[in-house]
C-alpha positions in Angstrom: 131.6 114.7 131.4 133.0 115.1 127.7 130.5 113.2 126.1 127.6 115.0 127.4 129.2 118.3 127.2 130.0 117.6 123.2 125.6 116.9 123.4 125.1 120.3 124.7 127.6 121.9 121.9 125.4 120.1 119.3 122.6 121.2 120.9 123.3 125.1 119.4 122.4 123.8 115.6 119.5 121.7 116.1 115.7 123.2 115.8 113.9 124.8 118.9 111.4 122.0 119.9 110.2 122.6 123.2 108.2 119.7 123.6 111.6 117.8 123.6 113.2 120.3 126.1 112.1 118.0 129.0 113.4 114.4 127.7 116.9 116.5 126.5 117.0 117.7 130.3 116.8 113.9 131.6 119.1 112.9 129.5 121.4 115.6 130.0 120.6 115.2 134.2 120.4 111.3 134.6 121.0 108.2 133.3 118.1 107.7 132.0 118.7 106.3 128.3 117.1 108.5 125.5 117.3 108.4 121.6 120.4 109.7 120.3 118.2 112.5 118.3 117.1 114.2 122.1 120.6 115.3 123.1 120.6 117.6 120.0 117.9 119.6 121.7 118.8 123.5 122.0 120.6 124.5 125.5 118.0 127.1 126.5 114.7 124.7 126.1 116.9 122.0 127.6 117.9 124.3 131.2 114.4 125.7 131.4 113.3 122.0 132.4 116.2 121.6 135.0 114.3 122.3 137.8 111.6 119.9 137.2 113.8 117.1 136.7 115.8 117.7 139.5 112.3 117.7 141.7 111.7 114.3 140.3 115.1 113.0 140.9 114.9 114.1 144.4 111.1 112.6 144.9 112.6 109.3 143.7 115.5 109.1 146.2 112.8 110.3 148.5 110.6 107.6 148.1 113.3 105.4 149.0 113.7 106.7 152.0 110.1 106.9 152.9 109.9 102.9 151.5 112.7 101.7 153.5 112.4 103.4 156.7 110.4 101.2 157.9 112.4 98.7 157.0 115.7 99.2 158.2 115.3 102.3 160.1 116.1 106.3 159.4 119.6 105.9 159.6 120.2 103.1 156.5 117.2 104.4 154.6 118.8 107.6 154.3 122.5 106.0 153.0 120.2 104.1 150.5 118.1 107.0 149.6 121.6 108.9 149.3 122.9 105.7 146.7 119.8 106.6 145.2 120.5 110.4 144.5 123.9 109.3 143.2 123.1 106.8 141.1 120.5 108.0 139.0 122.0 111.1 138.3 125.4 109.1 137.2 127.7 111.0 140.1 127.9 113.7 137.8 127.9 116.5 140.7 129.6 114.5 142.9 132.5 114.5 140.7 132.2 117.9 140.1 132.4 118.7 143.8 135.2 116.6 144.0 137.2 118.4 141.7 136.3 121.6 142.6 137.6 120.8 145.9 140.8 119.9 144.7 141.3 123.0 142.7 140.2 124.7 145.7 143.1 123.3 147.7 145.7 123.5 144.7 149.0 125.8 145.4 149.2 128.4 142.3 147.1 130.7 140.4 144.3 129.8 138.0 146.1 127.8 135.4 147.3 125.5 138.4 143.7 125.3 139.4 142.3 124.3 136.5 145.1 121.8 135.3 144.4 119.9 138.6 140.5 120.2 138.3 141.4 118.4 134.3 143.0 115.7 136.5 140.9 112.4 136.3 141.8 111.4 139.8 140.9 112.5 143.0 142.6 114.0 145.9 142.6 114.6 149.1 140.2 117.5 149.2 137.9 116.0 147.1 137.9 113.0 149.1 137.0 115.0 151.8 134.7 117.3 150.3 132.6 114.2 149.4 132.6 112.3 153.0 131.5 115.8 154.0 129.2 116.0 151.5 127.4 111.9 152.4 127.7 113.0 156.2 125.8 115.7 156.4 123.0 114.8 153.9 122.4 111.3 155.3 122.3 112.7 158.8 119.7 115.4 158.1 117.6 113.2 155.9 117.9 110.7 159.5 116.8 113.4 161.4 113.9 114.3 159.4 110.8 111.8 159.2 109.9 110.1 155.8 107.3 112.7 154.3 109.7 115.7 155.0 113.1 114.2 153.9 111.3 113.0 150.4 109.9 116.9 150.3 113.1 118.4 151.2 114.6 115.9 148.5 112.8 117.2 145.9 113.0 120.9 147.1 116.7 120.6 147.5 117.3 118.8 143.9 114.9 121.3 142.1 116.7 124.5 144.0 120.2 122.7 143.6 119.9 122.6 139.5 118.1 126.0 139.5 121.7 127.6 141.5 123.8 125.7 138.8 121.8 128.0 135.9 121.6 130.9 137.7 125.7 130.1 138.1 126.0 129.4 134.5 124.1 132.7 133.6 126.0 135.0 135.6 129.6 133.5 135.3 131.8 133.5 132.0 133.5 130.2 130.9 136.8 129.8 132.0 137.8 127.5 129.4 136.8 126.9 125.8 135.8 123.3 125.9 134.1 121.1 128.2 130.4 121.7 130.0 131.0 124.9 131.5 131.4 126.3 128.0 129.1 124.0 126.5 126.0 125.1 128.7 124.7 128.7 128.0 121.2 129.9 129.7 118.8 132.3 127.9 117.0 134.6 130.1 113.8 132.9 129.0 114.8 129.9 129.6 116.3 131.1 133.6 113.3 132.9 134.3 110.9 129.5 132.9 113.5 127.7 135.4 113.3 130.3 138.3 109.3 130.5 138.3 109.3 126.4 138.4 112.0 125.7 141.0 110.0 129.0 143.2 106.6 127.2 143.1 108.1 123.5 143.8 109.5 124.7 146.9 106.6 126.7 147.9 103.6 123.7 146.8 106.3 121.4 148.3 107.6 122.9 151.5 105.2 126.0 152.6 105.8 129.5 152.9 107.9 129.9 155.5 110.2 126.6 155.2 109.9 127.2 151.0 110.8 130.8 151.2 113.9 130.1 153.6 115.0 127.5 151.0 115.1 129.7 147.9 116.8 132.4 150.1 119.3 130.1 150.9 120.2 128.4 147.0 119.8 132.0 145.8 122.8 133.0 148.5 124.8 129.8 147.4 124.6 130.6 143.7 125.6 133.9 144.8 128.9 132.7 146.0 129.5 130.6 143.6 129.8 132.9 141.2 131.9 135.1 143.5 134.3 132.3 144.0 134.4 130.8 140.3 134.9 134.0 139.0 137.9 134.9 141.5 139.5 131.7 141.7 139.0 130.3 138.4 138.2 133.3 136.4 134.9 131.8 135.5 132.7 128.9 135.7 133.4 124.7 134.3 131.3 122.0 134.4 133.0 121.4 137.7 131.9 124.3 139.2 128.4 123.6 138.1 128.3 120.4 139.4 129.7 121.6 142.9 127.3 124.2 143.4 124.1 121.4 142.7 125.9 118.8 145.2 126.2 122.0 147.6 123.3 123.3 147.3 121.3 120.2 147.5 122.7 119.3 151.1 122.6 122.9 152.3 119.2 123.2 151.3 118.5 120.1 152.8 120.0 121.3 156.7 118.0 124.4 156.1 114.5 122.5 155.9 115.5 120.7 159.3 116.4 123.5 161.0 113.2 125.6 159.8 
């Protein structure tokens, strides 16, 4: 978490280059190894391609789904396809939900939140936050045949890391250091972002399922700036990660249910 959010602080002194904007966004997404010289790409030109990658990260963990379930059936392709989703993006949302959970269930004011967010391990809430969190995605993406759950993968992921700009744009930092303070979003670069993750889940999902999924991240980054800026005073990189793990599943129930 450090390490990339000391990329994105470097990121405010190097050149605009928005060619590089989309290989600074994988890196800064997934674990996708880059040259050292991309993660000095600026913030702005890096967020406007989050949306994009997320659509690819979700196509890839749907394609393993679509792959293995005829293999070994809805129920394990979806675990796998899951793996998939958590792997590639390093479990950097998951870990962000987790501790946003935690904080969540802290005793004490802001400072006790965020000292227990800072903590490296996990607790019970975050624990549970995550079971939650596998439970529900791996049963929708079971209950949804192969073509939808890899569209409603790649929906959900683009949607998921449009709600974590949108939070970062209308949310103060709550600390000084780390992501959260690290990652600022130009309005160029949101609206680039909100036009791409709009038309992904439109092309992707169609008017009425794609429409209902937009309306439901914009809600979700709604309230996570309500709650990050009443329980935290502001936003973290944990906060930003909970709200693309949240969103992605929520989308994801939403596209079932439509």
């Amino acid at each position: 978490m450090h390490a990339r959010a000391d990329a994105a602080a470097a990121a405010v002194r190097a050149p605009r280059r928005p060619w590089r904007g989309l290989a600074g966004a994988v890196a800064f997404l997934t674990i996708v190894p880059v040259r050292a010289s991309v993660r000095s790409v600026s913030p702005s030109d890096t967020a406007a391609w989050f949306p994009l990658v997320g659509a690819v990260v979700g196509a890839l963990a749907g394609g393993v789904r679509v792959l293995c379930g005829s293999l070994v059936g809805a129920t394990v392709a979806s675990v796998l396809a899951m793996i998939a989703l958590v792997v590639v993006t390093g479990a950097l949302h998951q870990d962000g939900l987790a501790d946003t959970a935690d904080g969540l269930g802290a005793r004490g004011g802001r400072a006790r939140r965020l000292e227990v967010m800072r903590d490296p391990s996990t607790g019970v809430f975050g624990v549970l936050a995550l079971v939650a969190w596998a439970l529900l995605l791996v049963s929708t993406l079971a209950a949804l045949d192969g073509d939808r759950a890899l569209r409603a993968l790649a929906i959900a992921c683009a949607l998921a890391r449009w709600a974590a700009l949108a939070h970062a744009a209308a949310t103060p930092t709550a600390r000084s250091d780390g992501l959260g303070a690290a990652l600022h979003v130009g309005r160029r670069a949101l609206l680039t972002a909100t036009l791409t993750a709009a038309v992904a889940a439109l092309a992707l999902g169609g008017l009425v399922p794609g429409a209902a999924a937009i309306g439901v991240a914009a809600l979700l980054a709604a309230l996570s700036v309500a709650f990050a800026r009443r329980t935290l005073g502001g936003r973290t990189g944990d906060t930003l990660g909970a709200t693309v793990a949240i969103t992605e599943v929520v989308v994801c129930v939403v596209l079932l249910a439509v």
